[in-house]
Structure formats: structure tokens, C-alpha cells
C-alpha positions as CSV (number, residue, x, y, z in Angstrom):
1,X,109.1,152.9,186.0
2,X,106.1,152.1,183.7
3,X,106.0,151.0,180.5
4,X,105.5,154.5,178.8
5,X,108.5,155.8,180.4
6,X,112.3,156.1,178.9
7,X,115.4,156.6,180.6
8,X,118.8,157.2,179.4
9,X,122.3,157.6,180.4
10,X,124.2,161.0,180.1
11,X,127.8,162.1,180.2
12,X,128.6,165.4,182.2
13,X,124.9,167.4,181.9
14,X,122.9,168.2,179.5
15,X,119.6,171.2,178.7
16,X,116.4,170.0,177.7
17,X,114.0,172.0,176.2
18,X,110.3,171.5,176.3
19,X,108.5,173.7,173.5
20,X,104.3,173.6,175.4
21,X,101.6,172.8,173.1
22,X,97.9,173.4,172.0
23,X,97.3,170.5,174.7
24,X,99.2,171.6,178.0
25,X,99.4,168.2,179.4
26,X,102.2,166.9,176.5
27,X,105.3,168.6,174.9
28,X,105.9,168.0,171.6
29,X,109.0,168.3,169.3
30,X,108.5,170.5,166.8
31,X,111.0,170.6,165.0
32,X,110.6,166.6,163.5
33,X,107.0,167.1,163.8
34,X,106.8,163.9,166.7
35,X,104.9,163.7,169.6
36,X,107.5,163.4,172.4
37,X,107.7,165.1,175.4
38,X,110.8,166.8,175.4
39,X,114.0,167.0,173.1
40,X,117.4,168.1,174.4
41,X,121.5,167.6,172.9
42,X,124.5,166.6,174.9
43,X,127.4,168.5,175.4
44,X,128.9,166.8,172.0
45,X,125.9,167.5,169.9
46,X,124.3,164.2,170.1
47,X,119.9,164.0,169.6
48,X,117.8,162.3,171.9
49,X,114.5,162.4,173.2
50,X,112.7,161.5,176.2
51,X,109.1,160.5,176.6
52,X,107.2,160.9,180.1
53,X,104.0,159.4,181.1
54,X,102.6,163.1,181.3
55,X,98.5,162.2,180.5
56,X,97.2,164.8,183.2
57,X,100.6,165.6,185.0
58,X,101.4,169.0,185.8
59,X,104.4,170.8,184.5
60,X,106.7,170.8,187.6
61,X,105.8,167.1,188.5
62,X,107.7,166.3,184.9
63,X,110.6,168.7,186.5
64,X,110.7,166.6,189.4
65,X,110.9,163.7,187.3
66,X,114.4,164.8,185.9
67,X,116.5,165.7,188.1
68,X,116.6,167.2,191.4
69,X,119.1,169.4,190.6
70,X,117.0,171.2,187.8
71,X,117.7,174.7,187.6
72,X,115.4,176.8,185.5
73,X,117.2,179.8,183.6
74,X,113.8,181.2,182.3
75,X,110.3,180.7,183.6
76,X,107.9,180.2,180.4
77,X,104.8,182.2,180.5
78,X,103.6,179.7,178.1
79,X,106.6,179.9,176.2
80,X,109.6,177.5,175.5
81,X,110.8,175.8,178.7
82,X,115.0,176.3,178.9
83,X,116.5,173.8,181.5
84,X,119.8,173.0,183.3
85,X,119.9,169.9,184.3
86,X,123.1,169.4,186.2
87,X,124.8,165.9,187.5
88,X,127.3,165.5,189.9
89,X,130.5,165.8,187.7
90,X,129.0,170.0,188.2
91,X,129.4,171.0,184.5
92,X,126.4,173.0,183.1
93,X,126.2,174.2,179.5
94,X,123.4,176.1,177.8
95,X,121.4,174.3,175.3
96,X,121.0,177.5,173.2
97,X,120.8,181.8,174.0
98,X,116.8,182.4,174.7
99,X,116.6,184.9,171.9
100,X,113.6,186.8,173.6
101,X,115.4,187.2,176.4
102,X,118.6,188.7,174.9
103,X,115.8,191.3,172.8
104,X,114.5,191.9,176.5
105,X,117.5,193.1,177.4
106,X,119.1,195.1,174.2
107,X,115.6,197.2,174.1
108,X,116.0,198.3,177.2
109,X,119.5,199.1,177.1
110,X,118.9,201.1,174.2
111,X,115.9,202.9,175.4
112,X,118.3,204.2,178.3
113,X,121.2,204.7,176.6
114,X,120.2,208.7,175.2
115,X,120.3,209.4,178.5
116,X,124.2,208.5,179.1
117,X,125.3,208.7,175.4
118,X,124.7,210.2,172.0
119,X,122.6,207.6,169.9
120,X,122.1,208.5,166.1
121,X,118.5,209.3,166.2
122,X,117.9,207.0,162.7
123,X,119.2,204.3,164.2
124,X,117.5,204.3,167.2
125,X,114.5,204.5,165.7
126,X,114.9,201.2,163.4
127,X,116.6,199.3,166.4
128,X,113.9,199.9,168.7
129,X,110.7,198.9,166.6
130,X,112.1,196.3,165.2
131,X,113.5,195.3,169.0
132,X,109.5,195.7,170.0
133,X,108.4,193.8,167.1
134,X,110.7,190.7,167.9
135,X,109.5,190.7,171.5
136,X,106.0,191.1,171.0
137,X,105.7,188.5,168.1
138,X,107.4,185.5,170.9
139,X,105.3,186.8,173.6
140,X,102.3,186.1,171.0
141,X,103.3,182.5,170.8
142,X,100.7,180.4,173.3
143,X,100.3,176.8,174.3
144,X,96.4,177.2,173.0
145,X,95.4,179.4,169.7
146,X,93.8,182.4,170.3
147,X,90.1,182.4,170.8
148,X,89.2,185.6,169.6
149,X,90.3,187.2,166.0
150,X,89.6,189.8,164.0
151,X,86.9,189.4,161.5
152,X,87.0,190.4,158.1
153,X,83.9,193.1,158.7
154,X,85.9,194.1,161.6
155,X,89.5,194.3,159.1
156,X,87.2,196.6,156.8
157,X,85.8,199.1,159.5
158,X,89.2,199.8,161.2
159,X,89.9,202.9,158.9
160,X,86.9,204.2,159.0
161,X,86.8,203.8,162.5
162,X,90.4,205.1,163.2
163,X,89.5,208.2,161.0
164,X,86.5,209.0,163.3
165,X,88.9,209.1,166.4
166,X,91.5,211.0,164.5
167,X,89.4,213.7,163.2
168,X,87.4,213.6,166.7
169,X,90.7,214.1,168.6
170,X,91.4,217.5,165.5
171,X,88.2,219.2,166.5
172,X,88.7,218.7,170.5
173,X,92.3,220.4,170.1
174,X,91.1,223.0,167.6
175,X,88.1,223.8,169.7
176,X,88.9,223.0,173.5
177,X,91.8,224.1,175.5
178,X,94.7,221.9,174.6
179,X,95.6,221.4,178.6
180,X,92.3,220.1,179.5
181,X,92.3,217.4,176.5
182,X,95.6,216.1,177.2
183,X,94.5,216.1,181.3
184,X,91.9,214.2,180.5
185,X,93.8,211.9,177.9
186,X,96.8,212.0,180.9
187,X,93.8,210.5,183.3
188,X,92.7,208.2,180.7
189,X,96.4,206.8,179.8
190,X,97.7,206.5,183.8
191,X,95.0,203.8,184.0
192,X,95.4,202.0,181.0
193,X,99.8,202.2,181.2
194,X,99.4,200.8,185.1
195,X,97.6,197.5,183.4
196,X,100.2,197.4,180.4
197,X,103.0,198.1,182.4
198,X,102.3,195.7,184.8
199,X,101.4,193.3,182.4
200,X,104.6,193.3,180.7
201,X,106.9,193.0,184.0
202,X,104.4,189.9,185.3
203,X,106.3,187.3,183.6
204,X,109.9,188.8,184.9
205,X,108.6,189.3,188.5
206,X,106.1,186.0,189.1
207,X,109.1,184.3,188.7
208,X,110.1,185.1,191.9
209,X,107.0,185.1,194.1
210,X,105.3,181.7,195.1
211,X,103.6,179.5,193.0
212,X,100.3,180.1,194.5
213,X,100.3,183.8,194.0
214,X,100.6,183.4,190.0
215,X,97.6,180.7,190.1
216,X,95.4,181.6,193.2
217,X,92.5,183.8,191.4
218,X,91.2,186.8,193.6
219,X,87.3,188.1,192.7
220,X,86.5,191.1,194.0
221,X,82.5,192.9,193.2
222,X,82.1,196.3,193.1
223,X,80.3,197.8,195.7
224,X,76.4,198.6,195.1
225,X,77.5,197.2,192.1
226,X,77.8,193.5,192.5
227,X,77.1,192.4,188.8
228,X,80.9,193.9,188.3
229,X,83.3,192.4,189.4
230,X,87.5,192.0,188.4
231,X,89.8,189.2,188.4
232,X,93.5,188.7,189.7
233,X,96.0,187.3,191.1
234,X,98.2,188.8,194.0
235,X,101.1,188.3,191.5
236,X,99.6,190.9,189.1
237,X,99.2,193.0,192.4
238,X,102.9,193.2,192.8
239,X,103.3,193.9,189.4
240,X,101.0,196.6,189.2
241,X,103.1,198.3,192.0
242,X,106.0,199.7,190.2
243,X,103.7,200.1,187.4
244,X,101.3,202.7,189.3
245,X,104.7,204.4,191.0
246,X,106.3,204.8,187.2
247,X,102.8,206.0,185.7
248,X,102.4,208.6,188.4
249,X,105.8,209.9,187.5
250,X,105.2,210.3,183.8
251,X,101.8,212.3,184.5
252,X,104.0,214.7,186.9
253,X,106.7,215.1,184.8
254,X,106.2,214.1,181.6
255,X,109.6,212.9,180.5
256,X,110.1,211.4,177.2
257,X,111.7,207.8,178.8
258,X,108.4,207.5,181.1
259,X,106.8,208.7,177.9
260,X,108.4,205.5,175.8
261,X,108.4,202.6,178.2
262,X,104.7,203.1,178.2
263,X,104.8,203.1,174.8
264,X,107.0,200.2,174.4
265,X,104.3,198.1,176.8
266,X,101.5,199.3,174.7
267,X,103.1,198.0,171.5
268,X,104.3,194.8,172.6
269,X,100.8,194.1,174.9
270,X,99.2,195.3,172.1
271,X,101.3,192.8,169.5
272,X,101.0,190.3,172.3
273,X,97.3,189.9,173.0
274,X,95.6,191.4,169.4
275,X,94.9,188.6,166.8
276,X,94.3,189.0,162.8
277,X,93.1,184.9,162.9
278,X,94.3,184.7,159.1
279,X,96.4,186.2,156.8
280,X,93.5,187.5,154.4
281,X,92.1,189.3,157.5
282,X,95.2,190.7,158.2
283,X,95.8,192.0,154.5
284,X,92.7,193.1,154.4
285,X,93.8,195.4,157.7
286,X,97.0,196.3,156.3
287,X,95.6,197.2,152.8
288,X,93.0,199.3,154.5
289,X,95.5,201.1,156.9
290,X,98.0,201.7,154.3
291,X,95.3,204.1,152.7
292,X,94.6,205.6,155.6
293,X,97.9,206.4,156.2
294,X,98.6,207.8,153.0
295,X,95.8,210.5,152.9
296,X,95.8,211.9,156.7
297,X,99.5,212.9,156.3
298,X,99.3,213.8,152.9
299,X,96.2,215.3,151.9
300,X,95.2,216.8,155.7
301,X,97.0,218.7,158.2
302,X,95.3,215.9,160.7
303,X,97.3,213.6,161.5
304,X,100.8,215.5,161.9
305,X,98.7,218.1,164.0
306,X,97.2,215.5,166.3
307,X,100.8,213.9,166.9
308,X,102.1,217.4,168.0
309,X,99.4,218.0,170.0
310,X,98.9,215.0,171.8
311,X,100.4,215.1,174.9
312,X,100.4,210.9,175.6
313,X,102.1,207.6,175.0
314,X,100.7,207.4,171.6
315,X,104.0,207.8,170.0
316,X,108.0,207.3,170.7
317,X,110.3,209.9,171.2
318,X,113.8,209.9,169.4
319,X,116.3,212.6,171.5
320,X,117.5,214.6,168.2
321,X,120.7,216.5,168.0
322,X,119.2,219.1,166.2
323,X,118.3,222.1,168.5
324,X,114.8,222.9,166.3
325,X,113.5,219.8,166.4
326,X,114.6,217.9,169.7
327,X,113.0,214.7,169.4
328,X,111.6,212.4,166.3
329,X,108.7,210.7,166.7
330,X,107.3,207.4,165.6
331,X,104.0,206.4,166.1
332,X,102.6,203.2,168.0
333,X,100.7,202.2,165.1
334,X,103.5,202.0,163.0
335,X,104.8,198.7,165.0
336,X,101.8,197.3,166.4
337,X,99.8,197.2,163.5
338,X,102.6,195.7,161.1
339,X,104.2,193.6,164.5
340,X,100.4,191.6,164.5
341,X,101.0,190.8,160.8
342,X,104.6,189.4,161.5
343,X,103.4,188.0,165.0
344,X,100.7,185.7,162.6
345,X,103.8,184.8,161.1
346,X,105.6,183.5,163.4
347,X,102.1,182.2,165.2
348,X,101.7,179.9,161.3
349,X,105.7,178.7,161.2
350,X,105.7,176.7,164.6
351,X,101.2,175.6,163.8
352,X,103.6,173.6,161.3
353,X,106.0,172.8,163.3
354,X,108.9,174.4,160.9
355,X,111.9,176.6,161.5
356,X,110.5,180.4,161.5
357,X,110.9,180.8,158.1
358,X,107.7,183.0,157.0
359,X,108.6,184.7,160.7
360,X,111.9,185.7,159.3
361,X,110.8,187.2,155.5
362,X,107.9,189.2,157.2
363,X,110.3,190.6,159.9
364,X,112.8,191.8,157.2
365,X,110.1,193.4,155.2
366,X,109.0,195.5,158.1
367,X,112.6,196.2,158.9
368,X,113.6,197.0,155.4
369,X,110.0,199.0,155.1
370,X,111.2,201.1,158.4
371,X,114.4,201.9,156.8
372,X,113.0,203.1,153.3
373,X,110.9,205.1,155.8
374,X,113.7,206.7,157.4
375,X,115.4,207.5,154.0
376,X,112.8,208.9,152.4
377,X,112.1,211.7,155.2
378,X,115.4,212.4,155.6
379,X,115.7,213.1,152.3
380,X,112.6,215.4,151.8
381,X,113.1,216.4,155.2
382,X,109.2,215.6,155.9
383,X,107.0,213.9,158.3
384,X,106.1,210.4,156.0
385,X,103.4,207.8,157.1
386,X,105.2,204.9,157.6
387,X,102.6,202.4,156.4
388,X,103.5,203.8,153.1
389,X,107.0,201.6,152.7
390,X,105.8,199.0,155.5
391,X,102.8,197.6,154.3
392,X,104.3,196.8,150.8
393,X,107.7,195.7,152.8
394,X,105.8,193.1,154.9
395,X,103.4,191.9,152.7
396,X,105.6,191.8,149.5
397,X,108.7,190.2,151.5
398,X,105.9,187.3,152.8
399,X,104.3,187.0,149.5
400,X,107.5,186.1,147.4
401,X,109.0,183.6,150.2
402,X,105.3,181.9,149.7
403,X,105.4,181.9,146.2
404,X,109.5,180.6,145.7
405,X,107.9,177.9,148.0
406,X,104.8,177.0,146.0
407,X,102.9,177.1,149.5
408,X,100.3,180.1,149.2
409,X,97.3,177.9,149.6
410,X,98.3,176.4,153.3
411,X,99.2,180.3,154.1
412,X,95.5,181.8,152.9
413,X,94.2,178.9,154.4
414,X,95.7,179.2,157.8
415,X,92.9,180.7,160.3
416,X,93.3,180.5,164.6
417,X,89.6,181.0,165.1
418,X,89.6,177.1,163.0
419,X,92.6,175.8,164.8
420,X,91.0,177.3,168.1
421,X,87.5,175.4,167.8
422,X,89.4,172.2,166.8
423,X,91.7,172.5,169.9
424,X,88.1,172.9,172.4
425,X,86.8,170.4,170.7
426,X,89.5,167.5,171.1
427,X,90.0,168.5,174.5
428,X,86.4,167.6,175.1
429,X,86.6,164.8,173.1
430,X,89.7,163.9,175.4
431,X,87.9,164.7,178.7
432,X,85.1,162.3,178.1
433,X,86.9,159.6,176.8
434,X,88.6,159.8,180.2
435,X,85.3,159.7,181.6
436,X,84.1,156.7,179.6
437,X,87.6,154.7,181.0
């Protein structure tokens, strides 16, 4: 074994878990801020790390490097890396519950569960945004920064542009039949749920298919149109089979689950994929859309009209016991937008390599914002835009945890786009120093 290579000895087994970094070729512990590869704890609670000569290694060569007997109990999709590593006493322990994982799960439980039991409508409604919001904000979290954000111009035309849509979509339902907007809209949604949908099952099912199908890129041109063309993989084929067969279902029958699993994989593709870059940007959004909010359901009819009318995955649907008004709605704006602020969050705790702290205080301020929400209508017994309690929830709960820790200047100053450009830039720094050896 080489000189940059460590082994130890181990009692019984022991998990190992490898969080990937802005450079895919190394691990890094977080937590102590040190560049080693991975960092695991024995059965008794003992710390130790290993380092791996992993300069240009791929990430199942350092599997193989192990332990044969590696058993992986969740595939990463660029996320953390949870291992069994099992010796040949058998015993196998779990290094910690994958927390994304366990959300997986309780969402969809509780998205089925009106259809077996009574659920209190409030509660659902709390449980299952702030469900989405937790999933989406982990799924955010990728071994390279984002390359694209939002700009502040972009922040600041939003609303304006969002009002354009909302009082566009008014007119066509005031002025058109109602049946041929939401066909069209129904045409319009089948294509884009088949690409969420099956974006959101890909990391579940590639999993299970071969290695080559998740890597292997497939170009196809259109015809007569051969400056076109779409990229895939045969994985994302198989995944985009149950989506087209659940899609096709909603548009013949229009049932409120088919109606919220599409809306779930909006929100947490949407929370997912969308970046604000930095938090002024995304205060600037927030600031801009709490307006917004306020005067379309207060001051205009729009906005509640258009959510009736609107015959599409733009909203979740809450089975009510009360026989006048079956179902409560929520709309998908009311979690993605918020879930991008949290997800930046989360996105700036592990940039610095800390617990989830500013994760955690923006999470409770969009949960505590969703419940004020919930109070409040119940007690006035009117529809209330939710960016009304949420905004002030998320950004108030994140601005007094930055300010009991004296750090608001590293959290303005926080921007992916920056952290982005750095990351390209080492990397080519990195490949022609290889070149040079």
C-alpha cells in the first residue's frame, strides 16, 4: 500500500460515511473542516478517519478498496454516501437514520393515508409542506455549486412578471370556455409532470438498473430539425415510464392524489433545481412576493378565482370533512418559493462545513409561518396568502439566529454564482497542473 494510504484495525463492523464535495475526486469531513476522505464511528462510539489515495479515482474503485462485503443502504445522487461495511464476525449496525430517506417515506404515507383514514385537514396541510420542504432542500445539496442563480434584476421582475401570468390566466377564464383552457393547460401539465415525475423517482429506480444506463448519454436530433436535439440516459427512460402511465391517469380522471403527487414533484424539482445564489437575492424575491401575495387575494378577486378555476397541479388538495367545501387548497408557491430560501440555507451551513444550524432556524420559521397561516384562516374563515406569515417567519427566524451569532456579514456575503466560478476555476487550475507533471 502506498504511502498516502492508512489502514486500520476494527472490532465487529463498522459504517462509513463519505459526505462528496465541490471536487468529486476527494471526500472531505465536514464536520472538523479536514480534508480526509471519509469519516465513520465504531460500534462503541470511537472517531477515526481514513485517508485513500483517491487523486482521479472513481467512486466505486474507493468502495472496492474497503471491503468486499460493502453493502450500500442508499445510492447518493450526489448526496451523502451511507455504507455497511460488514466483517466476518456478521454484525452490521447503522452509522445514523438517512433523514431524507425517512421524509421520503413519511410524505408519501401521508399523502395516501386520506384515502384509508380520516386525517385532520390542518394538520395535513403543515405536515406535508414542511415534509416537501425537507426533501427538496437535501435533494438541493450537490457535490459542485450551482452554476446558474437568480440575479437580482431577475429577483425584482418576478412579481411583475407573475402578475402578468395571473391576470392573463383571469381574462382567459373570464373570456374563453373554462374546458378548453384547462384542456389545454391539462396538455401543457401531462408533458411537464412526465419530466418531474420521472425526475423525482430517477434516484430510487437507477439504483437498481446497471451502471451504464445511469452514465451512458443517448443524443437523439429531431427530424428536419437537426439543430434540436435531447439528451438522456436509458435510466431516465425507465423512469419516465411510470411517470407517462400516472400522468395519463390524472388527465383521464382527475383525481386529487394524481392531482398532488404531481404537485409534490413540482415543488421539490422545483426546490431541487431553482437557485437564489445569495441571500440578498433571495430577500429581495421574498420581499417582492410577499407583496404580491398580499394584494391579489386581498384587494382582487384574481387570485382566489384563478385557484378555483384552474383545473391543474398548481395547487394541493386537502380531503375536508366538511361537505361545502370538500378539499383545502394550498398553493405550489407557497413551498417552493419559501423551500428555495431554506434550501440556500441549508446549501450555506455545509459551504462552512457546520452542523445545519441556519438550515434549522429558516425551516422553523416557514413551519411556524405555515401554522400562523392556518390559524388565522380558520379563524376568519377566509382564503389568506400564505406569504403573508411565511415571508416574515423565514426571514425573521434566519435574521435573529444570524444576529445572536454576530455572523451577518459571512451570510450577505455568501453567493454560489462566486463559489461556482472559483470551483471551475481550481479545477482547471488542477487539470493543467496534472498536465505540467
Amino acid at each position: 500500500m502506498d504511502k498516502d494510504s492508512k489502514t486500520m484495525s476494527f472490532s465487529k463492523s463498522f459504517f462509513i460515511r463519505a459526505l462528496l464535495c465541490a471536487d468529486p475526486s476527494k471526500y472531505y469531513h465536514r464536520r472538523a473542516g479536514k480534508r480526509e476522505n471519509c469519516f465513520g464511528t465504531t460500534a462503541g462510539g470511537s472517531r477515526f478517519s481514513i485517508s485513500f489515495a483517491v487523486e482521479g479515482t472513481r467512486q466505486e474503485q474507493i468502495v472496492r478498496l474497503l471491503d468486499r462485503s460493502i453493502d450500500p443502504v442508499c445510492q447518493s445522487n450526489n448526496r451523502s454516501l451511507i455504507y455497511c461495511v460488514s466483517f466476518s464476525c456478521g454484525h452490521r449496525f447503522r452509522f445514523q437514520l438517512n433523514g431524507e430517506r425517512a421524509a421520503n417515506i413519511a410524505l408519501a404515507g401521508l399523502t395516501l393515508a386520506p384515502l384509508f383514514v380520516k386525517v385532520d385537514t390542518n394538520v395535513n396541510v403543515v405536515l406535508t409542506a414542511c415534509l416537501t420542504v425537507f426533501v427538496g432542500c437535501y435533494r438541493s445539496v450537490k457535490p459542485t455549486p450551482p452554476s446558474e442563480t437568480m440575479s437580482n434584476e431577475h429577483a425584482m421582475r418576478f412579481p411583475l412578471v407573475g402578475s402578468a401570468m395571473l391576470l392573463s390566466l383571469f381574462l382567459l377564464f373570464k373570456f374563453l370556455s373554462k374546458d378548453l383552457v384547462n384542456a389545454v393547460l391539462t396538455c401543457y401539465f401531462f408533458i411537464l409532470g412526465i419530466i418531474a415525475l420521472s425526475a423525482t423517482l430517477l434516484p430510487a429506480i437507477g439504483r437498481f438498473l446497471p451502471k451504464k444506463w445511469n452514465e451512458d448519454v443517448i443524443i437523439w436530433r429531431f427530424p428536419y430539425f437537426r439543430s434540436l436535439e435531447v439528451e438522456f440516459t436509458r435510466s431516465q427512460v425507465v423512469a419516465a415510464i411510470p411517470g407517462t402511465f400516472f400522468c395519463a391517469w390524472y388527465a383521464a380522471q382527475k383525481h386529487w392524489l394524481a392531482n398532488n403527487i404531481l404537485g409534490l414533484a413540482f415543488c421539490i424539482q422545483g426546490i431541487e433545481m431553482l437557485s437564489l445564489g445569495s441571500f440578498k437575492t433571495g430577500a429581495i424575491l421574498l420581499a417582492g412576493l410577499f407583496v404580491y401575495d398580499i394584494f391579489w387575494v386581498f384587494f382582487t378577486p384574481v387570485m382566489v378565482s384563478v385557484a378555483k378555476s384552474f383545473d391543474a397541479p398548481i395547487k394541493l388538495l386537502f380531503p375536508s370533512r366538511i361537505d361545502t367545501r370538500p378539499f383545502s387548497m394550498l398553493g405550489l408557491g407557497d413551498i417552493v418559493i419559501p423551500g428555495i430560501f431554506v434550501a440556500l440555507a441549508l446549501r450555506f451551513d455545509v459551504s462552512r462545513g457546520k452542523e445545519s444550524h441556519y438550515f434549522k432556524s429558516a425551516f422553523l420559521g416557514y413551519t411556524a409561518g405555515l401554522v400562523l397561516t392556518i390559524v388565522v384562516m380558520n379563524w376568519f374563515q377566509a382564503a389568506q396568502p400564505a406569504l403573508l406569515y411565511i415571508v416574515p417567519g423565514v426571514i425573521g427566524f434566519l435574521a435573529a439566529h444570524c444576529l445572536w451569532n454576530g455572523e451577518v456579514k459571512p451570510l450577505l456575503e455568501f453567493d454560489e454564482s462566486k463559489t461556482a466560478a472559483a470551483a471551475v476555476s481550481s479545477g482547471d487550475e488542477t487539470s493543467s497542473n496534472k498536465k505540467l507533471e
